[in-house]
KEBA-256708 format. One record per residue: chain; residue in one letter; x, y, z of N, C-alpha, C, CB in turn. Coordinates in nm, 3 decimals. Glycine has a CB too. Layout:
BEGIN
A, a, X, Y, Z, X, Y, Z, X, Y, Z, X, Y, Z
...
//
This chain:
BEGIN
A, x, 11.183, 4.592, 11.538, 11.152, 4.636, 11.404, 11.020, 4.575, 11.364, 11.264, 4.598, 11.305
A, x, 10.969, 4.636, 11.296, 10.764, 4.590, 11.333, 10.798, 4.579, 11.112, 10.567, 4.826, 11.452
A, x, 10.846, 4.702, 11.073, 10.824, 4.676, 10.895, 10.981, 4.753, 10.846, 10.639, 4.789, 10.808
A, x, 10.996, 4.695, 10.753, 11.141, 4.735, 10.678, 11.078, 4.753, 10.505, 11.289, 4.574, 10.699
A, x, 11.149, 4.860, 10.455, 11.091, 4.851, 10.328, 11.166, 4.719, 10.217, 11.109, 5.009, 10.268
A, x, 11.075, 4.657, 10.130, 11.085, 4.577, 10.061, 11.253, 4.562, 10.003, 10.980, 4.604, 9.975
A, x, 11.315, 4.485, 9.924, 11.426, 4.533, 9.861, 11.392, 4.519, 9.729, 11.550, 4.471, 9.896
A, x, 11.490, 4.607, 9.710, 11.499, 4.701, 9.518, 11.578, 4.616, 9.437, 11.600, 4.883, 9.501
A, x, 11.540, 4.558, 9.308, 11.655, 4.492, 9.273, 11.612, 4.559, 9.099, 11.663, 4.293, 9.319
A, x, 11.662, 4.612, 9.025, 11.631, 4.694, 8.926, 11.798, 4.658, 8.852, 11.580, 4.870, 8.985
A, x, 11.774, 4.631, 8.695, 11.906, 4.590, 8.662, 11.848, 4.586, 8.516, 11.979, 4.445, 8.739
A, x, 11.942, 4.719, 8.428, 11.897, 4.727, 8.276, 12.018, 4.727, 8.198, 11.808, 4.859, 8.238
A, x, 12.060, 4.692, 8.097, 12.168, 4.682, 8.044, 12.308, 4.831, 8.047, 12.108, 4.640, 7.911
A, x, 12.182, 4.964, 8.099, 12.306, 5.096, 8.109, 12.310, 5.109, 8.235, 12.278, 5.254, 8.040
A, x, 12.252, 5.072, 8.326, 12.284, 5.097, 8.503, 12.191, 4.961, 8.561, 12.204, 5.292, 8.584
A, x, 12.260, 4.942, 8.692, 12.107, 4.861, 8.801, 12.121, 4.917, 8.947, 12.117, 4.647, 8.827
A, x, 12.027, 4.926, 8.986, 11.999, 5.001, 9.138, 11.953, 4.829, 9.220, 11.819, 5.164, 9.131
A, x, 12.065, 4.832, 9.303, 12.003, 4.726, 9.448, 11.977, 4.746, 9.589, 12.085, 4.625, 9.477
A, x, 11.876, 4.762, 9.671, 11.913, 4.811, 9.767, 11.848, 4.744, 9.878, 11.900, 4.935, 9.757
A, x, 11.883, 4.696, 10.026, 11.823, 4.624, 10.124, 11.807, 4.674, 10.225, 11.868, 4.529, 10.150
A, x, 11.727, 4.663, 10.335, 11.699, 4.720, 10.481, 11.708, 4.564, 10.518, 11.532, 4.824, 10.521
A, x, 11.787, 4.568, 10.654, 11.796, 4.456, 10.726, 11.833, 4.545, 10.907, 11.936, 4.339, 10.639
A, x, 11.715, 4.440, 10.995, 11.804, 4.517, 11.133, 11.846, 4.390, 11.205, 11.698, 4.633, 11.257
A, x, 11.968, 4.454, 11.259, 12.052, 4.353, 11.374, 12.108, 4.437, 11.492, 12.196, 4.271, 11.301
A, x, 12.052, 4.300, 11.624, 12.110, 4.412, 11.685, 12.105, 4.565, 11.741, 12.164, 4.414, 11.636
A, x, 11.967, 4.590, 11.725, 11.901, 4.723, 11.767, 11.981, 4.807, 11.665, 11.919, 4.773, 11.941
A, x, 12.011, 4.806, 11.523, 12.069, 4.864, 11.453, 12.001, 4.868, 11.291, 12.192, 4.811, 11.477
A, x, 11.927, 4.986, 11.253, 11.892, 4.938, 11.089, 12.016, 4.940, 11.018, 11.783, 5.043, 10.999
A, x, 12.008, 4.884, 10.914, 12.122, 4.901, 10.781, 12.085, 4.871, 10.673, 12.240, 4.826, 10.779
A, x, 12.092, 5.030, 10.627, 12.046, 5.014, 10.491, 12.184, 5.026, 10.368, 11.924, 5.142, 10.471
A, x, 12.151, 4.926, 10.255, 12.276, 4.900, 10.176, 12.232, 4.939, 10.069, 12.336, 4.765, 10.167
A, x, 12.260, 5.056, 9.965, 12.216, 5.067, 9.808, 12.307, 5.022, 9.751, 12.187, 5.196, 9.744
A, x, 12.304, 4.986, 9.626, 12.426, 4.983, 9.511, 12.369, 5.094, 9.402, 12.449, 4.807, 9.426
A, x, 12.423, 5.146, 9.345, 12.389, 5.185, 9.188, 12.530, 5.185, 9.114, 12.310, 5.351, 9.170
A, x, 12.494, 5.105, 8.958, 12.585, 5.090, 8.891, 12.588, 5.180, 8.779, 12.590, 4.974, 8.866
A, x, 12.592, 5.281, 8.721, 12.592, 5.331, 8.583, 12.719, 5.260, 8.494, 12.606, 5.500, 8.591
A, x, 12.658, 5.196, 8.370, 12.723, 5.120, 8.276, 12.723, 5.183, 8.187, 12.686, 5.008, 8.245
A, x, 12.615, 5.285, 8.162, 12.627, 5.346, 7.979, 12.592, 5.532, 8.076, 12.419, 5.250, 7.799
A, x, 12.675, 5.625, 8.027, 12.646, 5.757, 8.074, 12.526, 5.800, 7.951, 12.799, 5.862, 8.084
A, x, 12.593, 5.741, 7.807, 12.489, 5.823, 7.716, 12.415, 5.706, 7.687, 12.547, 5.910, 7.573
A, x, 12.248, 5.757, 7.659, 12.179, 5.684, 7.620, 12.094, 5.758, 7.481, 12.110, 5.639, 7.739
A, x, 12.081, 5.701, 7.381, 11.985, 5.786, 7.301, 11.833, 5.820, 7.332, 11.982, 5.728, 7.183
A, x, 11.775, 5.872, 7.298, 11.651, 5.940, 7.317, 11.505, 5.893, 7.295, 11.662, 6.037, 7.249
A, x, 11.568, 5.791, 7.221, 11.436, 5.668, 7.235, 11.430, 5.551, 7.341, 11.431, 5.580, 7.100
A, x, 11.519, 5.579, 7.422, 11.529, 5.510, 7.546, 11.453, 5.575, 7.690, 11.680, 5.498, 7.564
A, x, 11.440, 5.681, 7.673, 11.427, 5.760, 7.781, 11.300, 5.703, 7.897, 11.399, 5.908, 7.717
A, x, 11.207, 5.648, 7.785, 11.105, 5.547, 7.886, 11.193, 5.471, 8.019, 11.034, 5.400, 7.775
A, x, 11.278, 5.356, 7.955, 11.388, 5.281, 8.017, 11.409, 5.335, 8.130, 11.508, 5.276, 7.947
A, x, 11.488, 5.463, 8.083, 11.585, 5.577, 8.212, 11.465, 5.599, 8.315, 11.653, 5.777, 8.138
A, x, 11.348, 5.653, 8.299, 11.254, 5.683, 8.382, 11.179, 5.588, 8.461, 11.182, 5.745, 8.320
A, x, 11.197, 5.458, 8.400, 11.191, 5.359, 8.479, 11.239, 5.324, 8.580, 11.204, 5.297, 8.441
A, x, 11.411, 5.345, 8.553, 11.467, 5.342, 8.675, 11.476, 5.466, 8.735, 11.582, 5.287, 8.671
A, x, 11.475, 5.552, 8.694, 11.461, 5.660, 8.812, 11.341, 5.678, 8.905, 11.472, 5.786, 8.754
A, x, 11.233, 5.604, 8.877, 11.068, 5.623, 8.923, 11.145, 5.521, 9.048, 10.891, 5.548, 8.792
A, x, 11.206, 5.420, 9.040, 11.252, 5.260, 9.111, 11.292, 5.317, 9.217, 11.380, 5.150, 9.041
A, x, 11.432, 5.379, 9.187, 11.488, 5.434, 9.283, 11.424, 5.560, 9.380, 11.595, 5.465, 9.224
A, x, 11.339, 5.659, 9.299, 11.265, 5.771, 9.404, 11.187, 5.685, 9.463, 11.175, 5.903, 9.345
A, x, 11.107, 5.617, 9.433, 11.042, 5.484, 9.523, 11.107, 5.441, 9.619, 11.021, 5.362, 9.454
A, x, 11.174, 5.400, 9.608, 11.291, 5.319, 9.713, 11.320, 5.434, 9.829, 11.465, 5.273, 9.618
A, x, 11.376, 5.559, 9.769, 11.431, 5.659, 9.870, 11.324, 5.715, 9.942, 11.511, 5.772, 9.808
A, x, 11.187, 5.705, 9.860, 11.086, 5.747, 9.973, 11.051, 5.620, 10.070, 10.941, 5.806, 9.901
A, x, 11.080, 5.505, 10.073, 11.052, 5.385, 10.172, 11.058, 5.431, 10.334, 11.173, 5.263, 10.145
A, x, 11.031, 5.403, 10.423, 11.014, 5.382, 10.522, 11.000, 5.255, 10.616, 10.951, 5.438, 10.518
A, x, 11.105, 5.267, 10.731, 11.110, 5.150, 10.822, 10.967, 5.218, 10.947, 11.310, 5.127, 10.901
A, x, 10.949, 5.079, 11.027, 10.868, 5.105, 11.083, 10.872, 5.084, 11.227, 10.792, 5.063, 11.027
A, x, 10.910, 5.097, 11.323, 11.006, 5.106, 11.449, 10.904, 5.073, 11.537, 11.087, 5.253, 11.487
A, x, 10.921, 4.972, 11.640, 10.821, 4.970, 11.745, 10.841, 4.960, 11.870, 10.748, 4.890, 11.731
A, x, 10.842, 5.008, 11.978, 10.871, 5.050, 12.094, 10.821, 4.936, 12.171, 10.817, 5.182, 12.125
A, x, 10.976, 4.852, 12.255, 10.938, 4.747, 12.339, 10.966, 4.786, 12.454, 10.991, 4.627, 12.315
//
């Protein structure tokens, strides 16, 4: 394994997104969490929400980086 993407640790009082790349073992493993705590949020929050949603599309676009021994 040559690069693993960073880990996510994102945590707001209505949800938190955690997520790790670790390899063992000629094996990646990747672990997310997401928690939703509040379904409704009012509308002056929505900055917040997009925050974490920007976190997480970030995260899901990550990439490991594999190197041939």
């Amino acid at each position: 394994m040559d690069e693993t993407p960073d880990p996510v640790d994102i945590d707001m009082d209505f949800a938190s997104y955690h997520s790790s790349v670790t390899a063992k073992a000629n094996t990646l493993h990747y672990e997310r969490t997401y928690v939703v705590r509040k379904v409704e949020l009012p509308a002056d929050r929505a900055t917040e929400f997009r925050k974490l949603e920007s976190g997480i599309l970030a995260d899901e676009r990550g990439t490991a980086v594999l190197k041939k021994q």
